[in-house]
N, CA, C, O and CB atoms as a CASP TS submission, in Angstrom:
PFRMAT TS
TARGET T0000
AUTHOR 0000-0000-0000
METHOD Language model
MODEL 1
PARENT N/A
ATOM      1  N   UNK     1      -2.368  -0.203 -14.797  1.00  0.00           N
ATOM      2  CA  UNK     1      -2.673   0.942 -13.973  1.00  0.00           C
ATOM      3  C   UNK     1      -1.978   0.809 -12.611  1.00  0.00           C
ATOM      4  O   UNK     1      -1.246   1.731 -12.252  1.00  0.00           O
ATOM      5  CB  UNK     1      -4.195   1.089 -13.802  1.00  0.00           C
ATOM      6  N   UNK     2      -2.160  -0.345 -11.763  1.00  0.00           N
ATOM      7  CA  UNK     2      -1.520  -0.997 -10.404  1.00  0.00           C
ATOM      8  C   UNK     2       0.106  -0.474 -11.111  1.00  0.00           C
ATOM      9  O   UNK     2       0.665   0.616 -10.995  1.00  0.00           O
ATOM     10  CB  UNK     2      -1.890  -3.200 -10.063  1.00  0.00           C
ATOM     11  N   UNK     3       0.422  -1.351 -11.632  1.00  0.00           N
ATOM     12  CA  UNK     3       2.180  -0.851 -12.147  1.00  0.00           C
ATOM     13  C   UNK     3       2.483   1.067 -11.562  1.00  0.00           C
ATOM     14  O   UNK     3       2.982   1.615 -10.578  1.00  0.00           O
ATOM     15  CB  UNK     3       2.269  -0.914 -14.632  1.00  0.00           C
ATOM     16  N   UNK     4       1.759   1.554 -13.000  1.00  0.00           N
ATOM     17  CA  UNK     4       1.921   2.806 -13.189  1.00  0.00           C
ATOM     18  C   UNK     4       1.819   3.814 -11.757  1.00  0.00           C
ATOM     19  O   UNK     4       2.436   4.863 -11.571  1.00  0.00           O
ATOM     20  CB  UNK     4       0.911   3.096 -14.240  1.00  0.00           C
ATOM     21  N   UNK     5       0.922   3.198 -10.902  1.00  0.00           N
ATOM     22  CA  UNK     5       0.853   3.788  -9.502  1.00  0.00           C
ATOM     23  C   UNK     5       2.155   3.675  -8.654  1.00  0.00           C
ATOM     24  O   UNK     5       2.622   4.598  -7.987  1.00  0.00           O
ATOM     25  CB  UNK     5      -0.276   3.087  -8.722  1.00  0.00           C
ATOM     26  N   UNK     6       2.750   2.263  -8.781  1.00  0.00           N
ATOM     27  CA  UNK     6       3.539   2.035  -8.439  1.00  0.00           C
ATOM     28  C   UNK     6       4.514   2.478  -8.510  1.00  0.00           C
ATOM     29  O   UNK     6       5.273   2.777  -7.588  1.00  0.00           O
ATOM     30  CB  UNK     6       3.538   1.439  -8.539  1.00  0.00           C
ATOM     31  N   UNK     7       4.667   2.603  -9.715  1.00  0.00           N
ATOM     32  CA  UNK     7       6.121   3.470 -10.302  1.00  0.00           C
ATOM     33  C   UNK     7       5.934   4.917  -9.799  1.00  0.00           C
ATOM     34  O   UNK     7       6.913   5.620  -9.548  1.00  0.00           O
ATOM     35  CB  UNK     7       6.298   3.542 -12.229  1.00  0.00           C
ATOM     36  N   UNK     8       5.019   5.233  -9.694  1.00  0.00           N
ATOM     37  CA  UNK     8       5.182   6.843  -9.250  1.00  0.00           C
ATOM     38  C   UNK     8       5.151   6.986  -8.113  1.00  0.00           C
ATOM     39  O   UNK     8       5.599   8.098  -7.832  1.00  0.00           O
ATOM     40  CB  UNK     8       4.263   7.796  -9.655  1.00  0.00           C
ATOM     41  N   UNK     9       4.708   6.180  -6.868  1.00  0.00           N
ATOM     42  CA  UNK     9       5.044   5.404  -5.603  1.00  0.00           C
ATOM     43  C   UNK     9       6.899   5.487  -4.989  1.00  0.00           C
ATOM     44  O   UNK     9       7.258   5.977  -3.918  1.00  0.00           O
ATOM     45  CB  UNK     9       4.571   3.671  -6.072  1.00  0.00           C
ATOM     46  N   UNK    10       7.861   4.809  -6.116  1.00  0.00           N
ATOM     47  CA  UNK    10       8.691   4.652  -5.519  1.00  0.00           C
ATOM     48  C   UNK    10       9.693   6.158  -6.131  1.00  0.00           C
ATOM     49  O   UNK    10      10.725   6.487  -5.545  1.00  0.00           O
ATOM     50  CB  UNK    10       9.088   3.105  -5.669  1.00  0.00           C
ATOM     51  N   UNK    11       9.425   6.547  -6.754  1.00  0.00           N
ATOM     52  CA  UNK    11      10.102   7.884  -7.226  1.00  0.00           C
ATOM     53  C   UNK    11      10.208   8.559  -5.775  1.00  0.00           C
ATOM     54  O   UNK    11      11.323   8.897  -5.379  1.00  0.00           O
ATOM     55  CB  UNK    11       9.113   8.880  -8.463  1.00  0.00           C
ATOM     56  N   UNK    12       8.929   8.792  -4.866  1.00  0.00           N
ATOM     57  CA  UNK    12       8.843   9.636  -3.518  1.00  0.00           C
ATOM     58  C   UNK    12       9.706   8.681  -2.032  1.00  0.00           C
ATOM     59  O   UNK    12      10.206   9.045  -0.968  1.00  0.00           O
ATOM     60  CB  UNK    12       6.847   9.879  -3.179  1.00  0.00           C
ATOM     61  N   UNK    13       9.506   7.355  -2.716  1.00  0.00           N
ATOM     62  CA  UNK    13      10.245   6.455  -1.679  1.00  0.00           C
ATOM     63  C   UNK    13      11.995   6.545  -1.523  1.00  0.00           C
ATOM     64  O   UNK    13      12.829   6.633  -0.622  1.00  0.00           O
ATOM     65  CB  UNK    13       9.856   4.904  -2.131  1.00  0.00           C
ATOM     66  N   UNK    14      11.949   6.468  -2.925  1.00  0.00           N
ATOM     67  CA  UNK    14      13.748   6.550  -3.229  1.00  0.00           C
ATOM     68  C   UNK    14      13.982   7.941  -2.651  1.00  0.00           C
ATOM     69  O   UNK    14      15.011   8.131  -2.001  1.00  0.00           O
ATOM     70  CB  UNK    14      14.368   6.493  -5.163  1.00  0.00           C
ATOM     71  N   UNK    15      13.030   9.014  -2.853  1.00  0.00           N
ATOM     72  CA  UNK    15      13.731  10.377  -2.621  1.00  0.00           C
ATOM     73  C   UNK    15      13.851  10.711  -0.814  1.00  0.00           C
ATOM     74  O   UNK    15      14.640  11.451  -0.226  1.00  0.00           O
ATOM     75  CB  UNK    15      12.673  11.692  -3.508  1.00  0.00           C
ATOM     76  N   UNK    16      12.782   9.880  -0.288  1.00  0.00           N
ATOM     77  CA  UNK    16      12.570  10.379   0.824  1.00  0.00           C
ATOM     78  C   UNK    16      13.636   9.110   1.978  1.00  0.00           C
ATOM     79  O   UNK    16      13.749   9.226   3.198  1.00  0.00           O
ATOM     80  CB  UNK    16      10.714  10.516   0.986  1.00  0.00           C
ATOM     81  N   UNK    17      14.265   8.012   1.123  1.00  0.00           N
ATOM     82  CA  UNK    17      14.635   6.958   1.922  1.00  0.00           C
ATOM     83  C   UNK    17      16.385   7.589   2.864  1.00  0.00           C
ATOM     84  O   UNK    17      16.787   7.109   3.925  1.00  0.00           O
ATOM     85  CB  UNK    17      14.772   5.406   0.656  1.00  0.00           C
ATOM     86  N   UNK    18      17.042   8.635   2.125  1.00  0.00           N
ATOM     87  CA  UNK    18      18.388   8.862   3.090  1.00  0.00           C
ATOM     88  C   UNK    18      17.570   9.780   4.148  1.00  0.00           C
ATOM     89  O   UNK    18      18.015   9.762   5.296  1.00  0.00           O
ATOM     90  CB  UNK    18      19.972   9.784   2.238  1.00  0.00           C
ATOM     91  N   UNK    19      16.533  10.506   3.923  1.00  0.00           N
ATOM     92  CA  UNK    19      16.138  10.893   5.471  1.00  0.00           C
ATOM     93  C   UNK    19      15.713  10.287   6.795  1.00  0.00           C
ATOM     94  O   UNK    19      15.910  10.808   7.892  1.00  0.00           O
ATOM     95  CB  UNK    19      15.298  11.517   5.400  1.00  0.00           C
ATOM     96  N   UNK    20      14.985   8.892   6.525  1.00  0.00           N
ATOM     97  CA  UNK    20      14.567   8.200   7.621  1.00  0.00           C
ATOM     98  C   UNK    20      15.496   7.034   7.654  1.00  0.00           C
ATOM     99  O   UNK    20      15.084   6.227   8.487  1.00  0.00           O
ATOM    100  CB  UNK    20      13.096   7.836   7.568  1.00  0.00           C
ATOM    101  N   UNK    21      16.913   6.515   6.897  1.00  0.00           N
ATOM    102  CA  UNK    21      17.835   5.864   7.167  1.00  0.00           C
ATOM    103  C   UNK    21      19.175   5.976   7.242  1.00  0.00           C
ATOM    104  O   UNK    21      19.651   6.828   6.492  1.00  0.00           O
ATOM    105  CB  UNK    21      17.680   5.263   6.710  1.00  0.00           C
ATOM    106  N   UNK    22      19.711   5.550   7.723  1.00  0.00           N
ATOM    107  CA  UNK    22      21.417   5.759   7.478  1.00  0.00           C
ATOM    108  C   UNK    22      22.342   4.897   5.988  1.00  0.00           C
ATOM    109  O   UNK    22      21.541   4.641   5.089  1.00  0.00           O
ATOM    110  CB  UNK    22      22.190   4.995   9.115  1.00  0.00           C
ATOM    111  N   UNK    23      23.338   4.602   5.766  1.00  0.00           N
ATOM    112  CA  UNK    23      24.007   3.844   4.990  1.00  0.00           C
ATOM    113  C   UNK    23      23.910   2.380   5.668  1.00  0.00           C
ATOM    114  O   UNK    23      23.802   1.373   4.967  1.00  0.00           O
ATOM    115  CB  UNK    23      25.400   4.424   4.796  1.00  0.00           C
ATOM    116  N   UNK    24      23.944   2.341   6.751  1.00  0.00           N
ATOM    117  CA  UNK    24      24.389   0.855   8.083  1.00  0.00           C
ATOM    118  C   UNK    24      23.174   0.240   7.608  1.00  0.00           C
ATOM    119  O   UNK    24      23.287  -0.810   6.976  1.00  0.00           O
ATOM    120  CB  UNK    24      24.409   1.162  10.307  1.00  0.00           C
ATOM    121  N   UNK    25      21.690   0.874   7.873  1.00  0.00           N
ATOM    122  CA  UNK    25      20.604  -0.243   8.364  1.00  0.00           C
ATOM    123  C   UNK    25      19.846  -0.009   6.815  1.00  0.00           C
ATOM    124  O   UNK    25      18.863  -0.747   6.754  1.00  0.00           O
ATOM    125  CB  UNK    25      19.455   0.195  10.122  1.00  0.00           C
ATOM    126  N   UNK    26      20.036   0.858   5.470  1.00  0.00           N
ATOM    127  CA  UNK    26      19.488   0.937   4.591  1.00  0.00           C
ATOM    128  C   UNK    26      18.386  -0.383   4.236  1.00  0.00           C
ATOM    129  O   UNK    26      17.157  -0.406   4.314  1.00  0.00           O
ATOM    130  CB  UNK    26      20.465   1.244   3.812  1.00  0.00           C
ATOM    131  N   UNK    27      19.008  -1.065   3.969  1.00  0.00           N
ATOM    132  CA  UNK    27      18.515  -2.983   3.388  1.00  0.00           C
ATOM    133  C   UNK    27      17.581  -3.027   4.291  1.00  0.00           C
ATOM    134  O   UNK    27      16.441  -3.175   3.853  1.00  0.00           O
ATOM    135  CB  UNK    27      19.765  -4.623   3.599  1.00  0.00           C
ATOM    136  N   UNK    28      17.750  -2.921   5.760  1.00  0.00           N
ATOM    137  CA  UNK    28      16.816  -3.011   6.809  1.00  0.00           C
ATOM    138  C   UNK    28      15.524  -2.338   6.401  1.00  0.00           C
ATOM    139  O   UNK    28      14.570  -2.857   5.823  1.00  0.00           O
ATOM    140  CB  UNK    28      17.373  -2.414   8.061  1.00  0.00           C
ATOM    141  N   UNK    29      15.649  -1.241   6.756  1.00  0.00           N
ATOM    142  CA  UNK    29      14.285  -0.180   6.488  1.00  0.00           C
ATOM    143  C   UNK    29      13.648  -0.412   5.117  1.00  0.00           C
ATOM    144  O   UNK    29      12.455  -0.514   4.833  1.00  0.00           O
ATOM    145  CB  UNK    29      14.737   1.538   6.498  1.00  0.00           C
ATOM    146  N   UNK    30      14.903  -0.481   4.214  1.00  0.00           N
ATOM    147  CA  UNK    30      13.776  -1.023   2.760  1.00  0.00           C
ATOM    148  C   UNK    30      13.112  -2.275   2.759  1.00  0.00           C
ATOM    149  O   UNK    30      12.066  -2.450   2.135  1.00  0.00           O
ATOM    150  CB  UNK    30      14.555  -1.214   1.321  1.00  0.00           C
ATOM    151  N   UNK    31      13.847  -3.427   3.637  1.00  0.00           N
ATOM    152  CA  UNK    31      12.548  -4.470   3.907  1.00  0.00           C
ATOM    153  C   UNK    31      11.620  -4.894   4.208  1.00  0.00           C
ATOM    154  O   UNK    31      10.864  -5.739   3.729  1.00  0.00           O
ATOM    155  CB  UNK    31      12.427  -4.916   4.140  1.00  0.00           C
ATOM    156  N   UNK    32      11.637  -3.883   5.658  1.00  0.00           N
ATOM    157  CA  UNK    32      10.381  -3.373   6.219  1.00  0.00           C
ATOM    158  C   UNK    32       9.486  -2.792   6.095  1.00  0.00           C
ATOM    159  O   UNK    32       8.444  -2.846   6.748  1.00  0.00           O
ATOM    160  CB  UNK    32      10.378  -3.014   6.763  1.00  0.00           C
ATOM    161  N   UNK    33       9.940  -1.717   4.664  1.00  0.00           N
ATOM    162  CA  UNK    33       8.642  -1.179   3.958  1.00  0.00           C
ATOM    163  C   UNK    33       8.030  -2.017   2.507  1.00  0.00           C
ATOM    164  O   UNK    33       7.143  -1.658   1.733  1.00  0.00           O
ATOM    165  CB  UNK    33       9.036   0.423   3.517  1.00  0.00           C
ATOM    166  N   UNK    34       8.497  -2.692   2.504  1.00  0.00           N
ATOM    167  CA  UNK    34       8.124  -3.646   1.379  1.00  0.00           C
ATOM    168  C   UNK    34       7.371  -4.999   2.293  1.00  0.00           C
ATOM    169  O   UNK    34       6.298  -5.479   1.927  1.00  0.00           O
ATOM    170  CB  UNK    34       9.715  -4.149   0.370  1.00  0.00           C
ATOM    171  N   UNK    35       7.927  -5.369   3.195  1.00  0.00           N
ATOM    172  CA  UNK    35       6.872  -6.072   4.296  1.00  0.00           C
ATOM    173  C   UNK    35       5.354  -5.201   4.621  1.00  0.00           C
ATOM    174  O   UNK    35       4.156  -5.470   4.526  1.00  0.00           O
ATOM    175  CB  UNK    35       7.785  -6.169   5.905  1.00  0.00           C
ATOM    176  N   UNK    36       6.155  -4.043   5.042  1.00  0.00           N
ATOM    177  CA  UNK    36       4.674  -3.541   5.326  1.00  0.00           C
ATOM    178  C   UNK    36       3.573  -3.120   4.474  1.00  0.00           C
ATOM    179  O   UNK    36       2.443  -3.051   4.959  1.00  0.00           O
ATOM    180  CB  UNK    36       4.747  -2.565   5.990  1.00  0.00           C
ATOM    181  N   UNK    37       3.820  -2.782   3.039  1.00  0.00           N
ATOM    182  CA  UNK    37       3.002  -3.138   1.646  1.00  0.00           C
ATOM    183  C   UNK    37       2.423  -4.552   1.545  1.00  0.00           C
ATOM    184  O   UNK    37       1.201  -4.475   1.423  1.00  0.00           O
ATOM    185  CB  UNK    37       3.979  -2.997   0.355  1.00  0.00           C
ATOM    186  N   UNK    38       2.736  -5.453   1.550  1.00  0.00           N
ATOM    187  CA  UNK    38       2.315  -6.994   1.280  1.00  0.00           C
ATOM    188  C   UNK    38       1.693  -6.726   2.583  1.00  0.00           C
ATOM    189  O   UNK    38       0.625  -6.654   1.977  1.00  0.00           O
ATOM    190  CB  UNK    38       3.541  -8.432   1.046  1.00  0.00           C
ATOM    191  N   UNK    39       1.481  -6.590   3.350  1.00  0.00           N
ATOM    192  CA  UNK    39       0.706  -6.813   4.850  1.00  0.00           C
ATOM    193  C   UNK    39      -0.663  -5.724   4.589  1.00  0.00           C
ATOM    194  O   UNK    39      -1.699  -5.803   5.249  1.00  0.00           O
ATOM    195  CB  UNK    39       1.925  -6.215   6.513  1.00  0.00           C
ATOM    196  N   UNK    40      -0.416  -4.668   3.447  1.00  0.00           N
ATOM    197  CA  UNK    40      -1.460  -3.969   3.485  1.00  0.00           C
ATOM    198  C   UNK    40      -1.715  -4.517   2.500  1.00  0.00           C
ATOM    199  O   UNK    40      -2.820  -4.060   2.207  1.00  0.00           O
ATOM    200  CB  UNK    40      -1.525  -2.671   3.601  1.00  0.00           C
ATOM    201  N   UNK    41      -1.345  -5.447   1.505  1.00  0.00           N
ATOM    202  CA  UNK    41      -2.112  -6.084   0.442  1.00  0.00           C
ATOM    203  C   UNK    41      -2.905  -6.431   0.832  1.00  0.00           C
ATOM    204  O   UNK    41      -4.022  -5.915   0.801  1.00  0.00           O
ATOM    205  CB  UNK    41      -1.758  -6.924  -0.235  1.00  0.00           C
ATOM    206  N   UNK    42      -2.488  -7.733   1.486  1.00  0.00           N
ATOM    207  CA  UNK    42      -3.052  -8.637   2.342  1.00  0.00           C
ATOM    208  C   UNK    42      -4.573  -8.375   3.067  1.00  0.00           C
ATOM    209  O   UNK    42      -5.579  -9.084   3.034  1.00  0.00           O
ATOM    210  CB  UNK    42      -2.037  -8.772   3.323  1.00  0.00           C
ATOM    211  N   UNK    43      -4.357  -7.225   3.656  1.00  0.00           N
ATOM    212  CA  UNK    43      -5.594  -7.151   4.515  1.00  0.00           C
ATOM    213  C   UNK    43      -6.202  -6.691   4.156  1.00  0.00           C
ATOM    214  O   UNK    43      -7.172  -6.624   4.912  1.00  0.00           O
ATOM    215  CB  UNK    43      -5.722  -6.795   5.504  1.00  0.00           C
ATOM    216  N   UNK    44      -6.432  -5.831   2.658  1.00  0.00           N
ATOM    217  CA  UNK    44      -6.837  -4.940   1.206  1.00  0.00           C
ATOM    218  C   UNK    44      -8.183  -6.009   1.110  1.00  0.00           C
ATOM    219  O   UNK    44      -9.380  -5.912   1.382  1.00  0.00           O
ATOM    220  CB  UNK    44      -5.385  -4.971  -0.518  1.00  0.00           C
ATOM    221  N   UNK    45      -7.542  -6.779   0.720  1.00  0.00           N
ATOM    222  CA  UNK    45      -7.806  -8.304  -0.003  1.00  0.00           C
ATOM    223  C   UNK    45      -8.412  -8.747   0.875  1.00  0.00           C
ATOM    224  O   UNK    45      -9.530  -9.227   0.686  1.00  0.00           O
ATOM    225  CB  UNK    45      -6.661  -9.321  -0.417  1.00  0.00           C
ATOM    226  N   UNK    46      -7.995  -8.717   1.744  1.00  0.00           N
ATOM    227  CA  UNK    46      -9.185 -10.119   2.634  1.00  0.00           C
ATOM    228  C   UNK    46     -10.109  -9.201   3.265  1.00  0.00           C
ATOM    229  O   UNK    46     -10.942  -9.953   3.771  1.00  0.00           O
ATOM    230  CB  UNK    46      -8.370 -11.370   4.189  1.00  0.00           C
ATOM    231  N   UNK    47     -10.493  -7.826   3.567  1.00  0.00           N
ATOM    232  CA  UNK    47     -11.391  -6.647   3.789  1.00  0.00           C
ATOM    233  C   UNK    47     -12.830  -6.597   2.691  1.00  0.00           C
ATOM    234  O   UNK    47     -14.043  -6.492   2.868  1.00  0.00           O
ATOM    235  CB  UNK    47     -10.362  -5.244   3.548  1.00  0.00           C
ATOM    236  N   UNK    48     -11.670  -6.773   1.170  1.00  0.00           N
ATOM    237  CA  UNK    48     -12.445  -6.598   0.078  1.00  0.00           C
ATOM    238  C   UNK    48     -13.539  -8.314  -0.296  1.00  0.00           C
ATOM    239  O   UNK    48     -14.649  -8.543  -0.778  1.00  0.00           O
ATOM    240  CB  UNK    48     -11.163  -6.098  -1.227  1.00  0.00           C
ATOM    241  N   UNK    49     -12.779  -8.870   0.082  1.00  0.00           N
ATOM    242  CA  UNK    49     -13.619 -10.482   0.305  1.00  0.00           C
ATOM    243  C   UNK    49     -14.748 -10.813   1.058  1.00  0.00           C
ATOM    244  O   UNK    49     -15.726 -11.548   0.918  1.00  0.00           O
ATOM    245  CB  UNK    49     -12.822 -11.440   0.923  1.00  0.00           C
ATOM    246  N   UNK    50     -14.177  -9.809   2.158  1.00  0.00           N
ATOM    247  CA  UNK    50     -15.230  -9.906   3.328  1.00  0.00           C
ATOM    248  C   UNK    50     -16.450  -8.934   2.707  1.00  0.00           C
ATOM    249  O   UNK    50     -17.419  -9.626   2.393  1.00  0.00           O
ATOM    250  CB  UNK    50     -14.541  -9.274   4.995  1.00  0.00           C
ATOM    251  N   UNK    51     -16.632  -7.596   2.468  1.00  0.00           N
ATOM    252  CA  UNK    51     -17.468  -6.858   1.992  1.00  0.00           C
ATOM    253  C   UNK    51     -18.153  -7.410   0.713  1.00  0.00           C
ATOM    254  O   UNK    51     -19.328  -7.735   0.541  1.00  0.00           O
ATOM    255  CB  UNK    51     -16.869  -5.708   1.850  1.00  0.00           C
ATOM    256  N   UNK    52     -17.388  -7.423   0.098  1.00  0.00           N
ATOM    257  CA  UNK    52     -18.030  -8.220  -1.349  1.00  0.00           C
ATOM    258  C   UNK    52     -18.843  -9.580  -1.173  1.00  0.00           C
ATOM    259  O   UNK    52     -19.455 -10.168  -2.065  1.00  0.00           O
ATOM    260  CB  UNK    52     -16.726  -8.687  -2.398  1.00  0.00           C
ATOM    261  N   UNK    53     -18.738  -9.906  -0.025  1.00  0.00           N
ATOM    262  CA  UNK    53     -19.733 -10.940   0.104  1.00  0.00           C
ATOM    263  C   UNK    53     -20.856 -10.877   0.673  1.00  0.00           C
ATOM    264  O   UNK    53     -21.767 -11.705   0.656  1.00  0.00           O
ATOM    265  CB  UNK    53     -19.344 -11.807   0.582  1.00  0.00           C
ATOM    266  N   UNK    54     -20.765  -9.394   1.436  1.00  0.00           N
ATOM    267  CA  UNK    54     -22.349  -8.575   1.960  1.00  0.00           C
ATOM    268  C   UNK    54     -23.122  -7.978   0.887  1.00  0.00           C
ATOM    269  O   UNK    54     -24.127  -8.454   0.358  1.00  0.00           O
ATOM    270  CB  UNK    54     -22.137  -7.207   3.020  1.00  0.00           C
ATOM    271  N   UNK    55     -22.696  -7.175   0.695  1.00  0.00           N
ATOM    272  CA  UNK    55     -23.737  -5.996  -0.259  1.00  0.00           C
ATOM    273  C   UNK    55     -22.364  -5.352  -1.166  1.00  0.00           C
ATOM    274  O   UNK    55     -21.219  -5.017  -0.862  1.00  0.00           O
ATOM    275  CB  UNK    55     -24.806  -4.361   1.023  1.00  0.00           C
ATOM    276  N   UNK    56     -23.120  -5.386  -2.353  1.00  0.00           N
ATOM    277  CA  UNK    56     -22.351  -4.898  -3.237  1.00  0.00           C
ATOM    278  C   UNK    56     -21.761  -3.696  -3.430  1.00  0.00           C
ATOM    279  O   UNK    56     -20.629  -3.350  -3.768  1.00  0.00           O
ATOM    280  CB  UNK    56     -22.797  -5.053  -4.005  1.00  0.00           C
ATOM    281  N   UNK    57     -23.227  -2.869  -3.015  1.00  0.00           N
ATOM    282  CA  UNK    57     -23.327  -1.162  -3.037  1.00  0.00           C
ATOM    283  C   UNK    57     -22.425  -0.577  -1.878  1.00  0.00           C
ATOM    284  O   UNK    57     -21.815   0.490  -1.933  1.00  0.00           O
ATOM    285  CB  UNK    57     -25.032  -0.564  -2.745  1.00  0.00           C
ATOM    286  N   UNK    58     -22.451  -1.554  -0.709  1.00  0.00           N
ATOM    287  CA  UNK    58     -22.070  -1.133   0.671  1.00  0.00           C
ATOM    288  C   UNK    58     -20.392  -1.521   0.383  1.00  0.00           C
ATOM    289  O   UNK    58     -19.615  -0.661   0.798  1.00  0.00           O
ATOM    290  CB  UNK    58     -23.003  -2.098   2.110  1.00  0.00           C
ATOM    291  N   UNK    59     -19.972  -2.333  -0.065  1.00  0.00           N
ATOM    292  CA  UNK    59     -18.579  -2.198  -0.758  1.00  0.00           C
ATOM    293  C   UNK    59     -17.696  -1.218  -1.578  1.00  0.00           C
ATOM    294  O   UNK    59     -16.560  -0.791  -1.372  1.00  0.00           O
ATOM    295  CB  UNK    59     -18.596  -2.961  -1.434  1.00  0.00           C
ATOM    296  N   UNK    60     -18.649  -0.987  -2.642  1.00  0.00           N
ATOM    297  CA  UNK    60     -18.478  -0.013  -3.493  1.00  0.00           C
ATOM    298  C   UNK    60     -18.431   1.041  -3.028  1.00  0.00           C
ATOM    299  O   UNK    60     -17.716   1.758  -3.727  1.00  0.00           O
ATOM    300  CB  UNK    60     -19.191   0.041  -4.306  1.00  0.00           C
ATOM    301  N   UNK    61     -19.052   1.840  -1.701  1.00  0.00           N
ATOM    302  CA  UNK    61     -18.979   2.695  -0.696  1.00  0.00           C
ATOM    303  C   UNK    61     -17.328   2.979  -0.087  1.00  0.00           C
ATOM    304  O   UNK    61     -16.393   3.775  -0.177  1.00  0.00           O
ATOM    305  CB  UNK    61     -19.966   2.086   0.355  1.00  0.00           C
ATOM    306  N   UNK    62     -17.654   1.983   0.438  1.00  0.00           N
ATOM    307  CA  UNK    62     -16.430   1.926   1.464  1.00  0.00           C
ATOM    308  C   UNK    62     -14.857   2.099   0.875  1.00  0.00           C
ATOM    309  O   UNK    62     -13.850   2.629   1.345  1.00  0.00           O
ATOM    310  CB  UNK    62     -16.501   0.440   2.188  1.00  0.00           C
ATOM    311  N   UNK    63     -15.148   1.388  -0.388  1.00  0.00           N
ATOM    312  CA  UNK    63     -13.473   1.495  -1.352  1.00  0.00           C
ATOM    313  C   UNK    63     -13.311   3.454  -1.778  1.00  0.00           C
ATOM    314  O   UNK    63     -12.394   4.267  -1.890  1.00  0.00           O
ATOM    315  CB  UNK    63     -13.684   0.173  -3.571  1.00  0.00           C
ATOM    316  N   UNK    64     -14.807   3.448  -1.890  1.00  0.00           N
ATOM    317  CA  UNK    64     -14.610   4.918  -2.636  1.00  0.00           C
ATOM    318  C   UNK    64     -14.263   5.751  -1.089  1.00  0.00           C
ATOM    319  O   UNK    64     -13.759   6.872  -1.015  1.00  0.00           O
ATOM    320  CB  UNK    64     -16.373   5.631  -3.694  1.00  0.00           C
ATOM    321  N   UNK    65     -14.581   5.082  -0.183  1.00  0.00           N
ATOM    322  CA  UNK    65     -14.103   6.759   0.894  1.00  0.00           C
ATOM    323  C   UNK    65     -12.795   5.848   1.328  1.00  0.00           C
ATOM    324  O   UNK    65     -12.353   6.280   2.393  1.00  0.00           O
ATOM    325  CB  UNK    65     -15.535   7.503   2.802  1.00  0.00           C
ATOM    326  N   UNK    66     -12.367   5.210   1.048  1.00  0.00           N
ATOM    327  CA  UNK    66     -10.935   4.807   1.471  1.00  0.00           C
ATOM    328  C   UNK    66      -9.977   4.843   0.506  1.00  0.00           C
ATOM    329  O   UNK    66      -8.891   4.381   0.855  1.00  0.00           O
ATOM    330  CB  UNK    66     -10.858   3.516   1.978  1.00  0.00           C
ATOM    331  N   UNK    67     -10.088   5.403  -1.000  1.00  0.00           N
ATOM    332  CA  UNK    67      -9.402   5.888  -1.804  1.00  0.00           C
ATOM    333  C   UNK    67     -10.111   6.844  -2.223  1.00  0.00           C
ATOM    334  O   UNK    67     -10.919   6.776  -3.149  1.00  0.00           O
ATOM    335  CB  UNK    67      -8.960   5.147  -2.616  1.00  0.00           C
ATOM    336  N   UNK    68      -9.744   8.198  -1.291  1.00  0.00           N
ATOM    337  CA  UNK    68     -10.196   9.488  -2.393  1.00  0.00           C
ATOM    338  C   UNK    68      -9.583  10.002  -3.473  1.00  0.00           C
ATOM    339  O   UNK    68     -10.246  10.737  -4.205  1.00  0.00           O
ATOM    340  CB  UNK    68     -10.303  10.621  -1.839  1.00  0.00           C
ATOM    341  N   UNK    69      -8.506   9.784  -3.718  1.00  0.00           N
ATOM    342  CA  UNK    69      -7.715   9.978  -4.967  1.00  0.00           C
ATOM    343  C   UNK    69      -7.959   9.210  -6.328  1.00  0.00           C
ATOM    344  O   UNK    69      -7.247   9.444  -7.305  1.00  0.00           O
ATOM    345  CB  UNK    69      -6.422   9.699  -4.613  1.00  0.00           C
TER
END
């Protein structure tokens, strides 16, 4: 499912990447958005560690209004 999101993720990335870069710094900007994914892993994960170790229900809350889709 993670995959499949993904893949439909970079379809809008590839389309939208010659507007916010040039040919020169391309590599640049695509690293930086792939940095800045792992950094939102990251803090996904250690958010979800932290909650899950309070209350279960109060977790289960919080994921659902931070992914309404």
């Amino acid at each position: 499912m993670a995959n499949a999101a993904y893949q439909a993720g970079v379809q809008f990335y590839d389309a939208l990447r010659p507007e916010v870069t040039t040919e020169a710094n391309r590599g640049r900007i695509g690293g930086i958005g792939v940095g800045v994914g792992y950094l939102g892993s990251c803090l996904a994960v250690g958010i979800g560690l932290l909650f899950s170790a309070m209350n279960c229900a109060l977790y289960f809350t919080i994921v659902a209004a931070a992914c309404p889709s």
